[in-house]
C-alpha positions in Angstrom: -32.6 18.5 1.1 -33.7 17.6 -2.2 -34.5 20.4 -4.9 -37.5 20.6 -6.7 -36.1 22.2 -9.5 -35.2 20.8 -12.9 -32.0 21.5 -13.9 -30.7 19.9 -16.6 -26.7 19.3 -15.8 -25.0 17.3 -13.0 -21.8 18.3 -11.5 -19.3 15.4 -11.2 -15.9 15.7 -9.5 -15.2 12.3 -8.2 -17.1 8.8 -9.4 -20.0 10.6 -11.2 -17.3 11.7 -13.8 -16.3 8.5 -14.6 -19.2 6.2 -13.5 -22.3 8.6 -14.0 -24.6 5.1 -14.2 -26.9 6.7 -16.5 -26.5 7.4 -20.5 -26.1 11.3 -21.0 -26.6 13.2 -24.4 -23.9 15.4 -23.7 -20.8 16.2 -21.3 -18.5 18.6 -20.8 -15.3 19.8 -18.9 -16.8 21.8 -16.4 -15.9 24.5 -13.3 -17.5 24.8 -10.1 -16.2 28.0 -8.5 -16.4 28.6 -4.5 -16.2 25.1 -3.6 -12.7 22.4 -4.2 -12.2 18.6 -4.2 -11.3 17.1 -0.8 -11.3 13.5 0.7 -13.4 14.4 3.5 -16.0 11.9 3.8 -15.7 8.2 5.9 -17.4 5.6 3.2 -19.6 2.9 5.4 -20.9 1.7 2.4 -19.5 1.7 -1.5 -15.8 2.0 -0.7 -15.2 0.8 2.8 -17.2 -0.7 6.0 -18.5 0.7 9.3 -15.7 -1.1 11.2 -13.1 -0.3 8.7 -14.2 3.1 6.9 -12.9 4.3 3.6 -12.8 7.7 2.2 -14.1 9.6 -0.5 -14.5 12.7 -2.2 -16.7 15.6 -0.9 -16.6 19.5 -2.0 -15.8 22.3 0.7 -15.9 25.9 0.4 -13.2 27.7 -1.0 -11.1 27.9 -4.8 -12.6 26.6 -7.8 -12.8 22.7 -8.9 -12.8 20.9 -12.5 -14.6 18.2 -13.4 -17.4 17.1 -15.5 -21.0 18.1 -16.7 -23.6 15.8 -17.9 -26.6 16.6 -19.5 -29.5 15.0 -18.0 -32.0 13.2 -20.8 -35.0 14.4 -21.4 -36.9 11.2 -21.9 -35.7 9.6 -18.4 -35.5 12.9 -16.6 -37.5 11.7 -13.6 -35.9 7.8 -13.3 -32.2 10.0 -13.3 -33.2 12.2 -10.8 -34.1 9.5 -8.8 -31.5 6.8 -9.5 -29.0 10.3 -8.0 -31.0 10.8 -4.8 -30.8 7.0 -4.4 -26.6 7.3 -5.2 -25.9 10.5 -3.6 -28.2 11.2 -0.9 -30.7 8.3 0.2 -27.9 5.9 1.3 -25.5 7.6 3.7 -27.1 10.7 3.5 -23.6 12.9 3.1 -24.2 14.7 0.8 -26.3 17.9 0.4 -28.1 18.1 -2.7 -28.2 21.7 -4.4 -28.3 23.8 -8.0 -25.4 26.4 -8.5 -24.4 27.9 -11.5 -21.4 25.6 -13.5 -19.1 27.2 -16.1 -18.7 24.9 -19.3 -15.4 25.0 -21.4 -17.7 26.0 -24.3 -18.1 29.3 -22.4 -21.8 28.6 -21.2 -22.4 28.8 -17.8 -25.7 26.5 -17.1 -27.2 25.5 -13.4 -26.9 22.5 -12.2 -27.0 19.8 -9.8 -23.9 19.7 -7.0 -23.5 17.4 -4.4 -21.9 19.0 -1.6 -20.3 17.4 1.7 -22.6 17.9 4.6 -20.5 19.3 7.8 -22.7 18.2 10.3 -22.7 14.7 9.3 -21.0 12.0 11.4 -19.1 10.5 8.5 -17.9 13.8 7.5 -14.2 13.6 7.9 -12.7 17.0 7.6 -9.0 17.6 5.7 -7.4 14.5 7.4 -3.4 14.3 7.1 -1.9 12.5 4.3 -0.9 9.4 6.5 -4.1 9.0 7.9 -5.9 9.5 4.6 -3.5 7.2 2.9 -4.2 4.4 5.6 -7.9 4.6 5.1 -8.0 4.6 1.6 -5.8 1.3 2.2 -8.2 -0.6 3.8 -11.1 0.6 2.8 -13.2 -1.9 0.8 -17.2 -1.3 0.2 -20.1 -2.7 -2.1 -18.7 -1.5 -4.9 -14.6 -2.2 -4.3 -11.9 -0.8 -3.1 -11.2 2.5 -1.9 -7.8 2.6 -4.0 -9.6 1.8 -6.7 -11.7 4.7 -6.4 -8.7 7.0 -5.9 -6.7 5.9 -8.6 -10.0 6.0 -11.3 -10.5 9.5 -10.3 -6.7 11.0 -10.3 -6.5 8.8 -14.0 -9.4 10.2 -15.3 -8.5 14.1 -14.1 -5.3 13.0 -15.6 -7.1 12.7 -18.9 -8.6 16.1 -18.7 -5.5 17.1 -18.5 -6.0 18.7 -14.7 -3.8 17.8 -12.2 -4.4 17.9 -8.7 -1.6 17.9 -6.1 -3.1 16.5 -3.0 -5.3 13.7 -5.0 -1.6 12.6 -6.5 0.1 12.5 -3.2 -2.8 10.2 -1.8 -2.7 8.2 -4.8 1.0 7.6 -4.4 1.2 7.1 -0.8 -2.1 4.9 -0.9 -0.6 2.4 -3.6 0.9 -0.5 -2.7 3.6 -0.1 -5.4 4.0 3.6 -5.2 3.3 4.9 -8.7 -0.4 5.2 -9.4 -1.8 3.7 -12.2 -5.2 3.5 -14.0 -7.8 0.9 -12.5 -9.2 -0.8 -15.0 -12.6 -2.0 -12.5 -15.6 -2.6 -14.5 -17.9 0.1 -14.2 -20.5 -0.7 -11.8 -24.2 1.3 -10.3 -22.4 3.3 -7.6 -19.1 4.4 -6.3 
């Protein structure tokens, strides 16, 4: 489902914090509360293949997850909005589009655009165990790379938020081939 409200922020707790794909006037270190950070989603397409799946980042209900905020511009309002449906909802369809209410470190709280996991869906993965998870993220290789590659930019780039999350390390580490997680340093590309 896709709002037809105009909020003017996007919610990004995975890729869209570090590969929005559009030019924003503004971001910001951001909360969501209710909802947290999980690699619960099978990836057919940017970061892995039907026959060998990759996984990626979805939100479920439950705590309170950091990330980032960006401002939507004003002048190219409509083309974002679209170029996000196309990214987060028209390919796979995983993700559910909605508008809930963000908490910037400035100490407004703005609405905004959230992309949450859909349940129902068939690449919808659930909490997997860290083997498993680790495995896929391995293998998994998509339009737009690898699925370590993915991992790593997203537990470097929390990293340099200074926000650390425990179950996004121990994937990291027990994905990499070498152990220690570093940054990737892939150009940035449309999608993730």
């Amino acid at each position: 489902m896709i709002s037809p409200k105009k909020p003017r922020w996007v919610f990004g707790y995975g890729s869209l914090m570090w590969n929005p794909g559009f030019a924003t006037p503004e971001t910001q270190p951001a909360r969501l509360q209710g909802w947290h950070r999980a690699f619960c989603i099978y990836s057919e397409h940017y970061r892995g293949t039907p026959k060998e799946p990759g996984l990626i980042l979805g939100l479920l209900p439950g705590g309170a997850c950091r990330g980032l905020a960006h401002r939507l511009p004003a002048a190219t309002y409509g083309e974002v909005r679209r170029y996000l449906i196309d990214r987060e909802i028209n390919n796979d369809g995983v993700y559910q589009e909605t508008i809930r209410p963000i908490h910037l470190d400035d100490g407004r709280t703005v609405p905004a655009l959230v992309y949450l996991a859909d349940r129902r869906h068939r690449q919808f993965a659930g909490k997997l165990p860290l083997a498993t998870a680790a495995a896929l993220v391995r293998r998994g290789r998509g339009a737009t790379g690898t699925n370590l590659e993915y991992v790593l930019n997203t537990v470097a780039h929390l990293g340099d938020l200074g926000l650390h999350d425990p179950a996004l390390e121990a994937l990291a580490k027990r994905a990499s081939v070498s152990g220690a997680p570093t940054r990737s340093r892939t150009p940035p590309s449309r999608r993730s």
